[in-house]
C-alpha positions in Angstrom: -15.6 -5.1 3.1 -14.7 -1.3 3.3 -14.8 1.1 0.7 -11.3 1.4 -1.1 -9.0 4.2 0.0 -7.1 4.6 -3.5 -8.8 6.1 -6.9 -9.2 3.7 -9.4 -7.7 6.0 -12.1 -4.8 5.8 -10.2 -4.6 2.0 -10.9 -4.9 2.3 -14.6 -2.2 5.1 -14.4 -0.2 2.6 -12.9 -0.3 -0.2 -15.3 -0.2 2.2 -18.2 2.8 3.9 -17.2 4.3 -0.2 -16.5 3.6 -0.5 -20.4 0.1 -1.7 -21.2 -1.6 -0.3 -24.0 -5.2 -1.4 -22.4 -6.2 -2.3 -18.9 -9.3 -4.1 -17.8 -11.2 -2.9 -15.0 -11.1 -6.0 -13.2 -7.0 -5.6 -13.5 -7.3 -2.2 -12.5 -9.3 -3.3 -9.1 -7.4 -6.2 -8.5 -4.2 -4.3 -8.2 -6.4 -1.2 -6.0 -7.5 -4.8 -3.6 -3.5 -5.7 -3.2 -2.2 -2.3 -3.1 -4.8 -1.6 -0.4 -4.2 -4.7 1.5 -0.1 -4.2 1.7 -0.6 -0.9 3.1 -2.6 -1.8 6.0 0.1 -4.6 6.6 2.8 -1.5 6.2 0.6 0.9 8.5 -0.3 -2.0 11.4 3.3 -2.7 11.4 4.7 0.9 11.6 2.6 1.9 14.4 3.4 -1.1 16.2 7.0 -0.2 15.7 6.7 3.5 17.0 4.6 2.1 20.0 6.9 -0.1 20.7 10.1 2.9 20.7 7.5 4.5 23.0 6.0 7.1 20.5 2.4 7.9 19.3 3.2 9.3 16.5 4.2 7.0 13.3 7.2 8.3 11.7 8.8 8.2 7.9 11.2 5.5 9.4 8.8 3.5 10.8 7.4 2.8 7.0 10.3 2.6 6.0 11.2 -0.3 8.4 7.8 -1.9 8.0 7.8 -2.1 4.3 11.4 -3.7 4.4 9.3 -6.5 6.5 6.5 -6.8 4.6 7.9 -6.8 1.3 11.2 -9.1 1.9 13.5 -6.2 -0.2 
């Protein structure tokens, strides 16, 4: 497996600021291991949309689009 792209802290931050008073660090890297793996479904999608308008370059929309299908919201 790769090395994680997002800071740990961050993940604590995150379920502190949702209302826990203590976080494991097993929480904290779970949600780091989901976050992680929704973005790469996001940021495969998105550049599959731009490439498909005919672009290189991934823009705002395409994430914006991508997430919509990813996420069901």
């Amino acid at each position: 497996m790769s090395s994680p792209e997002l800071g740990l802290a961050s993940m604590y931050r995150f379920i502190k600021k949702s209302g826990a008073d203590r976080v494991s660090d097993d929480a904290a890297s779970e949600l780091r291991r989901i976050l992680e793996e929704i973005a790469e479904k996001i940021a495969r999608q998105a550049v599959e949309l731009s490439a498909h308008a005919g672009r290189k370059t991934v823009k705002s929309e395409d994430i914006h689009l991508a997430s919509k299908n990813v996420m069901k919201f």
